[in-house]
C-alpha positions in Angstrom: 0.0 0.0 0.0 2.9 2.4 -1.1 1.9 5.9 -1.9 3.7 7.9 -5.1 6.9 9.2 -4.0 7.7 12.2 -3.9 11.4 14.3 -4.2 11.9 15.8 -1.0 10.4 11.9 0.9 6.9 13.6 2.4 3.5 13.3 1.1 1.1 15.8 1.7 -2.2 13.6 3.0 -2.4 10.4 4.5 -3.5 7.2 3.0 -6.9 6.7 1.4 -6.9 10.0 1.5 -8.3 10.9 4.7 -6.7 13.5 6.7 -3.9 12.2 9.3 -4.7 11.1 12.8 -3.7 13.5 15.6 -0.3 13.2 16.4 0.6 12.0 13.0 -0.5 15.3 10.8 2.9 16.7 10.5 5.8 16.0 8.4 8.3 15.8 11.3 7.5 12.9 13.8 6.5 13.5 16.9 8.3 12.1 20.6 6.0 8.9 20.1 7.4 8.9 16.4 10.8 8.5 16.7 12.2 7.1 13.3 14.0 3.9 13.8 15.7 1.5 10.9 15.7 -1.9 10.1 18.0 -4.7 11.8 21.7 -4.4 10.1 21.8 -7.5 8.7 19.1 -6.2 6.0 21.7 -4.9 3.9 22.5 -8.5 3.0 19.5 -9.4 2.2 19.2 -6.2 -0.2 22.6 -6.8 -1.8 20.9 -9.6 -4.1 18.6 -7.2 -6.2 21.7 -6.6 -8.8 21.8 -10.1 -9.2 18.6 -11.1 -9.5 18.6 -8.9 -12.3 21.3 -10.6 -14.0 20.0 -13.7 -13.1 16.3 -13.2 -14.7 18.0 -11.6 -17.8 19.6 -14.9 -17.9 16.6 -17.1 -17.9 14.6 -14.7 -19.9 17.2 -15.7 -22.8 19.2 -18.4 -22.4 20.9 -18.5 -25.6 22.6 -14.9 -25.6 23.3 -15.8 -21.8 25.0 -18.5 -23.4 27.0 -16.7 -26.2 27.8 -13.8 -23.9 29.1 -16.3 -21.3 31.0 -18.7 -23.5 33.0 -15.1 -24.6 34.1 -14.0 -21.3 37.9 -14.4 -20.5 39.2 -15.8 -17.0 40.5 -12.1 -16.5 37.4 -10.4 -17.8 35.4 -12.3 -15.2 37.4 -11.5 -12.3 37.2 -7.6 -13.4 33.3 -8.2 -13.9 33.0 -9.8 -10.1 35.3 -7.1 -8.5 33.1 -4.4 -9.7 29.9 -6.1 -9.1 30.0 -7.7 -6.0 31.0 -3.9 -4.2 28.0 -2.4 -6.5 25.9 -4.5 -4.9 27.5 -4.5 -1.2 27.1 -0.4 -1.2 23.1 -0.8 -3.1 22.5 -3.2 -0.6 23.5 -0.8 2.5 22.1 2.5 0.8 18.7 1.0 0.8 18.8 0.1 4.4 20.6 3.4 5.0 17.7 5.3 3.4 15.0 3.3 5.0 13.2 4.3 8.0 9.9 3.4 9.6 7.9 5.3 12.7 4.8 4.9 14.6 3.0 7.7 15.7 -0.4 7.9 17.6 -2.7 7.3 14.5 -0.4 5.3 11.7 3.0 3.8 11.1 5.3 5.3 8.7 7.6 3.6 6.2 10.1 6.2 4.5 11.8 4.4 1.6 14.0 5.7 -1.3 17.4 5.8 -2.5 17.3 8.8 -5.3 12.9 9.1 -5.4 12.1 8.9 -1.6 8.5 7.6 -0.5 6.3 7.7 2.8 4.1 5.5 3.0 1.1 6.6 5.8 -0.3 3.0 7.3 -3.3 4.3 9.3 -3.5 1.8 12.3 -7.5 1.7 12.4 -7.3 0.0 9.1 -4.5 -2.7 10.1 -6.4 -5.9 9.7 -3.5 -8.9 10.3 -0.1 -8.6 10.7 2.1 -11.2 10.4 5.8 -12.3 11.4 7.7 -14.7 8.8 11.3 -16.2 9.0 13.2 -18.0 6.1 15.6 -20.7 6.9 18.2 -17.7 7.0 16.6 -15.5 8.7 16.2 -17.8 12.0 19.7 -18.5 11.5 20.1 -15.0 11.9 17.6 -13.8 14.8 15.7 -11.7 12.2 12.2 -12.0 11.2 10.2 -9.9 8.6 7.0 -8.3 9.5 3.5 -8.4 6.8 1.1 -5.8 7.1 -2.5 -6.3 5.8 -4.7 -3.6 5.4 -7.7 -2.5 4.3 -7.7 -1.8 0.7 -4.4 -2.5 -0.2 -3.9 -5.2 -3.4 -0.6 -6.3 -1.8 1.0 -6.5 1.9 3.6 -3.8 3.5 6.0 -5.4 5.0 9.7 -4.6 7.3 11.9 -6.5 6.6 13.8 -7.5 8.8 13.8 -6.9 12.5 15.4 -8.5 15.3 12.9 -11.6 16.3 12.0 -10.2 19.6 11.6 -6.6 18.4 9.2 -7.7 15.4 7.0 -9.5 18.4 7.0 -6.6 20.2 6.3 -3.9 17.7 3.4 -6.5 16.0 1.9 -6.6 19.6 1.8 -2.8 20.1 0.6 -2.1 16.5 -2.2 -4.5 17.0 -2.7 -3.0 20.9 -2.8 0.6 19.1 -5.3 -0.9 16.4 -8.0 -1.8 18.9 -7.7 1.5 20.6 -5.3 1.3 23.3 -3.6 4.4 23.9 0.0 4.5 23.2 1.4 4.3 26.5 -0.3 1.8 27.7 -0.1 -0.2 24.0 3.5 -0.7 24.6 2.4 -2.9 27.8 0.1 -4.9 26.5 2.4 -7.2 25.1 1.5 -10.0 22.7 -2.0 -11.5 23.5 -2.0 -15.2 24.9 -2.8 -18.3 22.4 -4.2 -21.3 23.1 -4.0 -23.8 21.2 -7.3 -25.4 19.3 -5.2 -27.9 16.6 -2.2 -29.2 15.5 -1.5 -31.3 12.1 0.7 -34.5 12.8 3.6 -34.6 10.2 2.7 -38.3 9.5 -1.1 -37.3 8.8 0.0 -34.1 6.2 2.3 -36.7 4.3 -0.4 -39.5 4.1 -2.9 -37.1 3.3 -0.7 -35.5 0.5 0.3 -39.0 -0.7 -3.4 -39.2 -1.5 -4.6 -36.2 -3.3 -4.8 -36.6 -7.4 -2.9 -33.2 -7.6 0.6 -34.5 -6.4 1.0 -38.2 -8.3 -0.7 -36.0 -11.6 2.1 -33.2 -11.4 4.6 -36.1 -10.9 3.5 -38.2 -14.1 3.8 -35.2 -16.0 7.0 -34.1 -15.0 8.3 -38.0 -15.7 6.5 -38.7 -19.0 6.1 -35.1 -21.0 10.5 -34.6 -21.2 11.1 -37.8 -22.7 8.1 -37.7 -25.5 9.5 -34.0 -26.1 13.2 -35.4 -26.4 11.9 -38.4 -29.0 10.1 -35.4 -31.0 12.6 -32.5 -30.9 15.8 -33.8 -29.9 16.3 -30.0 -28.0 18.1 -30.0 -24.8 16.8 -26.7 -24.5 13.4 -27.2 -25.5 13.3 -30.7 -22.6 14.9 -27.8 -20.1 12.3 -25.3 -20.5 9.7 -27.8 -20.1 10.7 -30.4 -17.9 11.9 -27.9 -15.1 8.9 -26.0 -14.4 6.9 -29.5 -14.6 9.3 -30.9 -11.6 9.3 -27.5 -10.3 4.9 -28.3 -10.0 6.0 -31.5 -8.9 7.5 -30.6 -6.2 5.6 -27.4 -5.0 2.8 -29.7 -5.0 3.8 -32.6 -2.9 7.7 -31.8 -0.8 6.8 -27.8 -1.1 3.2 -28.0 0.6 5.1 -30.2 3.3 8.0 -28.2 4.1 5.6 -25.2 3.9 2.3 -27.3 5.9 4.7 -28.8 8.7 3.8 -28.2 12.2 0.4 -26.6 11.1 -0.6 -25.5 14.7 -4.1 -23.3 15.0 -4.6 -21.0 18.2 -7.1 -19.0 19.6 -6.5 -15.2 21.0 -8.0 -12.0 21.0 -6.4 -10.4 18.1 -7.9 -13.7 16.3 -6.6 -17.1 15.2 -3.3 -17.6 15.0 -1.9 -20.2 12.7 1.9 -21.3 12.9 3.4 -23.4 10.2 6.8 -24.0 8.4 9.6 -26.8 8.7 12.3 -24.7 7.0 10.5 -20.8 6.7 8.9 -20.3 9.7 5.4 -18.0 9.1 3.1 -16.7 12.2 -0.3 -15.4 10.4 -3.2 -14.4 12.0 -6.7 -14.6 10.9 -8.3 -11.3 11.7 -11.7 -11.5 13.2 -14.9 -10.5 11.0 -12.8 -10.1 8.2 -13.8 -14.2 6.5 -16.0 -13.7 4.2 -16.3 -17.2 3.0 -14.9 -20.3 4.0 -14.9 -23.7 1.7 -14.6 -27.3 3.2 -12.9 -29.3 0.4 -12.3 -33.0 0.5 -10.7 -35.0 -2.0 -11.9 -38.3 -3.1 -9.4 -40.3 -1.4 -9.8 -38.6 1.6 -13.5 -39.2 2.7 -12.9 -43.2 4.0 -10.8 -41.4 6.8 -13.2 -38.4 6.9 -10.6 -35.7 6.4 -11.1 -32.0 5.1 -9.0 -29.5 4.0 -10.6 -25.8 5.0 -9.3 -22.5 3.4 -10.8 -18.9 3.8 -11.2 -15.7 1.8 -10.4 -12.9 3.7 -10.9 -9.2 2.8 -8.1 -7.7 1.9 -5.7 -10.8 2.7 -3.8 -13.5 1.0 -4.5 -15.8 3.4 -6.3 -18.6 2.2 -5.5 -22.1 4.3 -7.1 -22.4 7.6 -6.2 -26.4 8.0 -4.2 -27.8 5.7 -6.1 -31.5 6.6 -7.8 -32.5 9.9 -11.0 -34.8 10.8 -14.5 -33.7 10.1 -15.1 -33.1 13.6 -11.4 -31.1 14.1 -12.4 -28.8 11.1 -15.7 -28.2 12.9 -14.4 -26.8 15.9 -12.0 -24.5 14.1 -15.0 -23.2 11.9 -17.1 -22.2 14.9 -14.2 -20.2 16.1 -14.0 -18.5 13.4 -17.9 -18.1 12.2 -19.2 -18.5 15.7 -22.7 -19.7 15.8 -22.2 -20.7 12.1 -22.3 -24.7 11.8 -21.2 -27.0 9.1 -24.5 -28.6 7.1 -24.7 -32.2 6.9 -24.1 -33.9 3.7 -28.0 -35.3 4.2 -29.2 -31.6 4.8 -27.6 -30.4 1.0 -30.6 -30.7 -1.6 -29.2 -31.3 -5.2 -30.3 -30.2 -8.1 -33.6 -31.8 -9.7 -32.8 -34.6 -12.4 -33.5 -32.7 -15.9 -30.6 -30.8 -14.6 -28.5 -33.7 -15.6 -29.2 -32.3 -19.5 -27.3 -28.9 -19.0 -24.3 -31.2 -17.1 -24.2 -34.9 -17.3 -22.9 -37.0 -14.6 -21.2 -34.1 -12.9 -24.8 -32.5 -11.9 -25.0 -35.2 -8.9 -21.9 -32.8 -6.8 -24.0 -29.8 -6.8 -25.9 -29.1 -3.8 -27.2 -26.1 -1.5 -28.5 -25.6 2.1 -29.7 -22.5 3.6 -29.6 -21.9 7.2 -30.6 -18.9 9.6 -26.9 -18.0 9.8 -25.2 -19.0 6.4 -25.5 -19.8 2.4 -23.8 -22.6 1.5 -23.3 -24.2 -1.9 -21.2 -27.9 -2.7 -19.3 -28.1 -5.9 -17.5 -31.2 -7.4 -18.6 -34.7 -7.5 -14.9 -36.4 -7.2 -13.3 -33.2 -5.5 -15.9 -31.8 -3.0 -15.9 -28.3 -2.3 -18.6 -27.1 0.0 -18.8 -23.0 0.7 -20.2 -20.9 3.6 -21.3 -17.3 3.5 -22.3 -15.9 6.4 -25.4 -13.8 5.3 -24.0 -10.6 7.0 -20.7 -11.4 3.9 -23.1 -11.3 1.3 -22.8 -8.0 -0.7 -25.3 -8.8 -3.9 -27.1 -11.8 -4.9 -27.4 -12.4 -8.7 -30.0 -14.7 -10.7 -28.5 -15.8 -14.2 -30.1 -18.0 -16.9 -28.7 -19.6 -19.9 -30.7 -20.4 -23.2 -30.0 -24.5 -22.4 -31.1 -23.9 -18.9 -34.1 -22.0 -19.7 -35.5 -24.5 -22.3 -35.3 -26.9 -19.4 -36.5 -24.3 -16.5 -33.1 -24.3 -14.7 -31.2 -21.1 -13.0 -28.2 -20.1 -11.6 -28.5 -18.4 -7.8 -24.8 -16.4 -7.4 -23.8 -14.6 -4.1 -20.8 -12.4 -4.3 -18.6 -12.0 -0.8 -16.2 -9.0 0.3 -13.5 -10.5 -0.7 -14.6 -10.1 -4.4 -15.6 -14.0 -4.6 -18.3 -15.7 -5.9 -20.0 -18.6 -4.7 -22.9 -20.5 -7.0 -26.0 -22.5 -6.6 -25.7 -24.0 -10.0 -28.8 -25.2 -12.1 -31.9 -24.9 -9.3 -35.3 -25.0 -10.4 -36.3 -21.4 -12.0 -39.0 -20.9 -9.4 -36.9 -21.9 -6.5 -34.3 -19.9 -7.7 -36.1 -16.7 -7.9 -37.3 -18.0 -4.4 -34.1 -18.1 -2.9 -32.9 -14.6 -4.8 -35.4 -12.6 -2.8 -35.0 -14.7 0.5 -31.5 -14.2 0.2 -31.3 -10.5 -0.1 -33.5 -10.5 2.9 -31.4 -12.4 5.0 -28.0 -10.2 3.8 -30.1 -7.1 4.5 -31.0 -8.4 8.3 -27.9 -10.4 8.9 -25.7 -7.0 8.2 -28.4 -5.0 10.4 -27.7 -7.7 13.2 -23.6 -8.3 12.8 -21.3 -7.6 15.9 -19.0 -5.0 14.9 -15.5 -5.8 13.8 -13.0 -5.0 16.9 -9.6 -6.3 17.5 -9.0 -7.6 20.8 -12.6 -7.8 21.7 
């Protein structure tokens, strides 16, 4: 959420364009706003931009990377590394040196900018979820980065890094100031308590990834598509720039979602739930309260002799999107009423499918549909071999829209869809017309009283 910069590094308005908070209005900081910078071993991290550049030129074109390389002399290389690797040491420090960030009584600052400088204003009302990660390096190192999500922003802020035990601190006064603390007494508030609600067994993630479709059909492509492409081309270039990305799908699928899924543990606190996960990068996200909009309860076919579920989220304004990476039935129901309390999970005898002509606009697949409508939530099941149920709270629900093919009318079918927050869309596909129309107007009465009726958002409630 990074404003236009500006030459002389201050901006005239604050973010969203609403006028400052007190204590925050001018362009010098204040006593509470004293500017501080990032932990020194940033500069490291920084000093890999120059090569990344060189790097993605490479890969971008491969065969003048190839030609320009083959042409470099033993003594033309050294000159090349002697002049880059101090470029990138001073760009590296420069940055850091030219990067500040400040918390004043209504918003955090981030000053940024090596030649174009650029304040970004963070108004601390509309802080949603911050979130402390650490890389395999950056544990090694003490350091941790810290992810800001806020409302109305496409992408996260984020300071990175700061020592481990200041990023705790500063996310626990941020989120203190957020709820309405004042500052003095934000600063003693200290982190809020967890306590724990689940925790994913390693040996359960790897059996339940051995078992989903995705990971052995990523794997049989990256196995069977290089050698058919060698037989027909005869390329090295042409296996390389296809096989790679396959194993790279491969992998991200089934040894990346591991390392990525380990140690899933979910908690309960008042700043929301807080979900800790990572064998190698270690990531602390929370889930901010009244910010899901919809959450979907998906459960591959191999999965539902054991009764397991995977549960993801859209969140306004977030990227996260996994609330359990696999539990039981009953385990993902307790974590869903934490975090849509008094909404409860339908039973798969409750969902009414679609009538039978509807098998004529999609054959087969028409049995996975379903719907159920409760006084609390919408929800809607997708996918006969992949199961994908979806709840919207009715207080989520922003419009409701009726649609209606030519195929489906000729057979008096419709299409109920109710779009979230969070820019999401969730479908009762091919219901009778009438019902449909039915549930349209039912539906925008419920969203109507279900808004009228919703607890207000509040951090630390």
């Amino acid at each position: 959420m990074t404003t236009p910069g500006v030459e002389d590094g201050v901006e005239d308005g604050a973010k969203d364009g609403v006028p400052q908070a007190a204590g925050g209005s001018g362009d010098r900081p204040g006593p509470l706003a004293a500017e501080r910078r990032l932990h020194p071993v940033t500069p490291f991290r920084r000093a890999w931009a120059p090569v990344a550049v060189l790097v993605g030129w490479a890969v971008h074109d491969p065969n003048q990377a190839q030609e320009q390389l083959t042409r470099l002399t033993t003594t033309t290389l050294l000159v090349a590394l002697a002049v880059l690797v101090p470029a990138a040491s001073l760009y590296g420090f420069m940055t850091w040196w030219f990067t500040h960030f400040a918390v004043t009584d209504g918003e955090l600052r981030i000053r940024t900018g090596l030649l174009f400088r650029r304040t970004a204003h963070i108004r601390l009302e509309r802080i949603q979820a911050i979130d402390v990660s650490q890389p395999l390096l950056a544990r090694v190192a003490g350091v941790a980065k810290l992810r800001l999500d806020v409302v109305g922003a496409e992408k996260k802020d984020e300071l990175a890094f700061l020592g481990e035990d200041e990023a705790r601190a500063l996310r626990a006064e941020l989120l203190a100031r957020a709820a309405g603390f004042a500052p003095e007494t934000a600063r003693e508030v200290g982190e809020a308590p967890a306590r724990e609600v689940l925790r994913v067994p390693a040996r359960e993630l790897a059996i339940a990834l051995a078992l989903t479709g995705a990971t052995w059909g990523a794997l049989a492509a990256a196995l069977v598509v290089p050698p058919v492409l060698w037989l027909a081309t005869h390329s090295v270039w042409t296996v390389l720039a296809t096989g790679v990305p396959l194993l790279g799908a491969a992998g991200a699928s089934s040894v990346g979602r591991f390392v990525g899924e380990y140690d899933w543990t979910v908690g309960e606190s008042p700043d929301g739930l807080r979900l800790d996960h990572g064998l190698l990068d270690r990531t602390h996200e929370t889930v901010p309260p009244g910010r899901v909009q919809t959450v979907r309860i998906v459960q591959p076919l191999l999965w539902r002799r054991r009764r397991w579920v995977r549960v993801e989220l859209d969140v306004a304004g977030s990227a996260n999107s996994v609330l359990v990476p696999v539990a039981p039935y009953a385990a993902a129901e307790i974590v869903v009423a934490r975090v849509l309390p008094g909404v409860a999970m339908p039973a798969e005898t409750s969902l009414e499918r679609p009538p039978r002509r509807a098998g004529r606009c999609v054959p087969v697949w028409w049995r996975g549909y379903g719907i159920s409508v409760t006084d609390t939530v919408f929800a809607a099941r997708h996918g006969l071999l992949r199961r994908r149920l979806s709840l919207v709270p009715h207080a989520k629900v922003q419009s409701v829209r009726l649609t209606q093919g030519p195929w489906q009318r000729l057979w008096g079918l419709a299409d109920v869809h109710v779009d979230t927050g969070a820019g999401k869309t969730v479908t009762a596909r091919l219901r009778d017309a009438q019902e449909a129309e039915r549930l349209l107007r039912s539906q925008a009465e419920r969203s109507r009283t279900g808004r009228r009726d919703a607890r207000p958002d509040r951090w630390m409630a």
